[in-house]
BALOBA-1460 file (C-alpha; in Angstrom, 3 decimals):
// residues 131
<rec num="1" residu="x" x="15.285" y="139.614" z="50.594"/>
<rec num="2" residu="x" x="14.476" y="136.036" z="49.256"/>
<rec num="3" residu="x" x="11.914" y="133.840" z="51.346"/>
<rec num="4" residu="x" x="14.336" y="131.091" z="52.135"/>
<rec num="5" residu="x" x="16.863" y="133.829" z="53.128"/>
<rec num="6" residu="x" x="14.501" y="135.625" z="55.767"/>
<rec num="7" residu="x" x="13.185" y="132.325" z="57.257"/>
<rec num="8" residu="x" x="17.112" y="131.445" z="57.749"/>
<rec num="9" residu="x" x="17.782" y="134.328" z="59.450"/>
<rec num="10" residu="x" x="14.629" y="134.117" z="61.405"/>
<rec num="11" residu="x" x="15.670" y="130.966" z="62.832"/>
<rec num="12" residu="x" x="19.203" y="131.834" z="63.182"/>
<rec num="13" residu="x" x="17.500" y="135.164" z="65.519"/>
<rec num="14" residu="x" x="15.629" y="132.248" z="67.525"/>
<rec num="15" residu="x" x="18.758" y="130.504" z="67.820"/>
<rec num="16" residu="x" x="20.568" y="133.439" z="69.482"/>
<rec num="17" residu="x" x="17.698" y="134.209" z="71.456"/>
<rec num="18" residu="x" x="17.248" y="131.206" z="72.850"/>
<rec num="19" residu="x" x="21.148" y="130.378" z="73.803"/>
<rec num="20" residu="x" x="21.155" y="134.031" z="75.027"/>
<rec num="21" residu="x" x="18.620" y="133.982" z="77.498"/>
<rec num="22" residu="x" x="19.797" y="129.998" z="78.771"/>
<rec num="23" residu="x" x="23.392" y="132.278" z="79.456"/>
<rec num="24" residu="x" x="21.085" y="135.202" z="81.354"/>
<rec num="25" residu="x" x="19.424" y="132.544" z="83.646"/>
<rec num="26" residu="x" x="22.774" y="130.462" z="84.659"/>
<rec num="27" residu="x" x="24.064" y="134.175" z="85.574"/>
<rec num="28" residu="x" x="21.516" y="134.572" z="87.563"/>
<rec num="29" residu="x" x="22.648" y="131.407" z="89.787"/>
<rec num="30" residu="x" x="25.537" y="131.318" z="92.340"/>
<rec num="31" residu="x" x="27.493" y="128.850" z="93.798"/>
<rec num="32" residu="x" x="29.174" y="128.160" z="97.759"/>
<rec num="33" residu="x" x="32.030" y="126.206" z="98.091"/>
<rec num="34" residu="x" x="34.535" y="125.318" z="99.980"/>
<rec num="35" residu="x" x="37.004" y="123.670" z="102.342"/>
<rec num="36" residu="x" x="36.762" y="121.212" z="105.238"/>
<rec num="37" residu="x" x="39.891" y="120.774" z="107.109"/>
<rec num="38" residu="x" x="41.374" y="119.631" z="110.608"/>
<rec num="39" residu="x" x="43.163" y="121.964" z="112.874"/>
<rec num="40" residu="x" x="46.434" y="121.080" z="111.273"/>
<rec num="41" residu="x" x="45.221" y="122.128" z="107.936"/>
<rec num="42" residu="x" x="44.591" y="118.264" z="106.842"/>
<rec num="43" residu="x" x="41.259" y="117.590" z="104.743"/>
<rec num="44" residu="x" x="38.386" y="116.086" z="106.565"/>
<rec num="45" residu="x" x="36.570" y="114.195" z="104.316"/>
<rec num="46" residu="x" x="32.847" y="112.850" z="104.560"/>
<rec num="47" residu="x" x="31.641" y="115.855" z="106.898"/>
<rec num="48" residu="x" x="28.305" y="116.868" z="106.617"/>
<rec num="49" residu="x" x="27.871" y="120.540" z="105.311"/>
<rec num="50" residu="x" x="24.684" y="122.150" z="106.019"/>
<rec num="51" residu="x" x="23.186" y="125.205" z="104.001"/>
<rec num="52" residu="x" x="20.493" y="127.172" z="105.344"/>
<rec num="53" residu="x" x="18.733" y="129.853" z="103.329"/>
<rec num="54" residu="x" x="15.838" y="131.646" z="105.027"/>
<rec num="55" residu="x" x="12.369" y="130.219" z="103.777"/>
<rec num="56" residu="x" x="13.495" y="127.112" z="101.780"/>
<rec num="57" residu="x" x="14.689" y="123.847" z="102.710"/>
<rec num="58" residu="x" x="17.625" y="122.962" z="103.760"/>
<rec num="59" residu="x" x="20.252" y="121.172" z="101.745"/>
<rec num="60" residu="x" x="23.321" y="119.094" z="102.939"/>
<rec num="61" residu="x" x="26.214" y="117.485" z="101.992"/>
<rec num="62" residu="x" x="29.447" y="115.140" z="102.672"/>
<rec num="63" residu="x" x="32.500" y="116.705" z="101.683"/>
<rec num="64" residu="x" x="35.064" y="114.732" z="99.003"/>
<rec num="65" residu="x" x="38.315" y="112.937" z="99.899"/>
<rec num="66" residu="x" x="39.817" y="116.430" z="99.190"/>
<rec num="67" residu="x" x="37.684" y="117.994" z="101.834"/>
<rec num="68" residu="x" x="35.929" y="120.245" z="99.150"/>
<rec num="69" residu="x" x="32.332" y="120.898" z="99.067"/>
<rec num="70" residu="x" x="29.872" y="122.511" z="96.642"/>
<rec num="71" residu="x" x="26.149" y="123.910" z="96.638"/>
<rec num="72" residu="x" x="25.510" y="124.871" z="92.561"/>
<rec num="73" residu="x" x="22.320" y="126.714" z="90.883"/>
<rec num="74" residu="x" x="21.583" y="128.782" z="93.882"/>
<rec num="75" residu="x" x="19.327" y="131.931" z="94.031"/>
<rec num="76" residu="x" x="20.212" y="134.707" z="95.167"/>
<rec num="77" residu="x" x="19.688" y="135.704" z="98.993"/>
<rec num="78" residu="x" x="21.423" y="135.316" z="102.446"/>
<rec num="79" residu="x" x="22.737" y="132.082" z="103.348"/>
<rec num="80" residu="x" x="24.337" y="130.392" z="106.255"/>
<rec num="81" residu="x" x="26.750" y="127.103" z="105.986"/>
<rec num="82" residu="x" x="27.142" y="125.108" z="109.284"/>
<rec num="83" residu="x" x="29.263" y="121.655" z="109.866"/>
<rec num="84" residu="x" x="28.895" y="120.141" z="113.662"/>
<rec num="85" residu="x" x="30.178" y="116.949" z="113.456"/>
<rec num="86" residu="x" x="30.878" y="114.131" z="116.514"/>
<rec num="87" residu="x" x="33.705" y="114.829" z="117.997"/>
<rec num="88" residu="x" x="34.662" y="118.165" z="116.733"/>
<rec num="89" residu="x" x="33.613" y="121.626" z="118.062"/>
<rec num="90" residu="x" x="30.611" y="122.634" z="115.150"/>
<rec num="91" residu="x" x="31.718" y="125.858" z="112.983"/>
<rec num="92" residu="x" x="29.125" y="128.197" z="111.117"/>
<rec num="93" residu="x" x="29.393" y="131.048" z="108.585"/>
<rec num="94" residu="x" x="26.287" y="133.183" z="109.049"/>
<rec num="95" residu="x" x="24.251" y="135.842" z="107.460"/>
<rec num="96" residu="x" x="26.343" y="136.229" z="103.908"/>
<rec num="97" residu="x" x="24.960" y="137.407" z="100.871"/>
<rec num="98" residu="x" x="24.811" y="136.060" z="97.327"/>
<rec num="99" residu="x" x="25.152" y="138.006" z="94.856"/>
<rec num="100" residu="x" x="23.855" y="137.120" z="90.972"/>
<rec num="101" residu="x" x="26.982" y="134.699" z="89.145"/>
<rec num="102" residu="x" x="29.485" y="134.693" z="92.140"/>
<rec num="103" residu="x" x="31.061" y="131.960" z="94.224"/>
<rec num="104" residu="x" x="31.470" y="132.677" z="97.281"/>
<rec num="105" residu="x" x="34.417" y="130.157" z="99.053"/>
<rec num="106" residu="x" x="34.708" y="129.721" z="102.628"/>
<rec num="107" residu="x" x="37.281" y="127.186" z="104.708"/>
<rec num="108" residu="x" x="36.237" y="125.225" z="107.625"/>
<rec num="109" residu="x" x="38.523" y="124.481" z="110.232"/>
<rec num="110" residu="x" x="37.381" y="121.587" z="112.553"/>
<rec num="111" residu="x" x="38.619" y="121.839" z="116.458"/>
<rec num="112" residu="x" x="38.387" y="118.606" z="118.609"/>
<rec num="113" residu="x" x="35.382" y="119.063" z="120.939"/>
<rec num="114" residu="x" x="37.440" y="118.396" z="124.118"/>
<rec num="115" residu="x" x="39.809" y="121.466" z="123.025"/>
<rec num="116" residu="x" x="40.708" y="124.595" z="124.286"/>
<rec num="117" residu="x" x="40.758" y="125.905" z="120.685"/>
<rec num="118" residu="x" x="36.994" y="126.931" z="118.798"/>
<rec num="119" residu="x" x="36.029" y="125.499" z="115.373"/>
<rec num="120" residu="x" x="36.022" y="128.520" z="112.758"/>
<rec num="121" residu="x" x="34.785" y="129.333" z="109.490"/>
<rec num="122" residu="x" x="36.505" y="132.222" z="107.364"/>
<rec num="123" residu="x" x="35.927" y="133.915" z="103.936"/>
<rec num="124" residu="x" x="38.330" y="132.272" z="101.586"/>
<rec num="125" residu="x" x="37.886" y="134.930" z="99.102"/>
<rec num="126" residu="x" x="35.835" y="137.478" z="98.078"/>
<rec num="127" residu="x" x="33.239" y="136.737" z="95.804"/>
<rec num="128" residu="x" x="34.338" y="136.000" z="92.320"/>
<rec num="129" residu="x" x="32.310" y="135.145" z="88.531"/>
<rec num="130" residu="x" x="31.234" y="131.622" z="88.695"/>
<rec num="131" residu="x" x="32.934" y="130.264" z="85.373"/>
């Protein structure tokens, strides 16, 4: 084999290298998502979603005009999401796992505080390849 053939195909092994393990680390990562919406199944936007994850800090965020909310690049562990805004009765989805390159989805359904009827948080889905 010619010397500028093997150094091309050294790099080009690099290359692939490289690219491969970027793809192996972004697997690693999951992602938690979801839904905030009123009793009648309207969006709620600009709620604060709070996810807890034994150990670290705490992150938070609003959710969009569409309700929807998103935590990205997360390791892998137990986690807890929790929204307790004025007004409504607070809703939590405790203890789940994350597994390596899954999303798990959950919905949020807000109460009114004064009603008879509990704010709850279910499993949208199971856990599916982040994409």
């Amino acid at each position: 084999m010619g010397k500028g053939r093997l150094y091309h195909l050294s790099v080009a092994t690099v290359a692939a290298l490289l690219c491969g393990g970027g793809f192996a680390i972004a697997q690693s990562n999951g992602e938690i998502a979801g839904r905030v919406l009123d009793a009648q199944g309207q969006p709620l936007q600009g709620i604060e979603i709070k996810l807890h994850h034994p150990g670290k800090q705490g992150q938070s965020q609003a959710s969009g005009a569409d309700g929807n909310f998103r935590f990205q690049k997360l390791g892998l562990g137990t986690y807890s999401v929790t929204a307790a805004p004025e007004g409504y009765a607070p809703a939590s989805c405790a203890g789940f796992r994350l597994l390596p390159g899954t999303t798990k989805q959950f919905e949020i359904r807000l109460s009114p505080a004064e009603g008879a009827q509990a704010s709850s948080c279910t499993d949208a889905a199971a856990a599916q390849p982040s994409s």
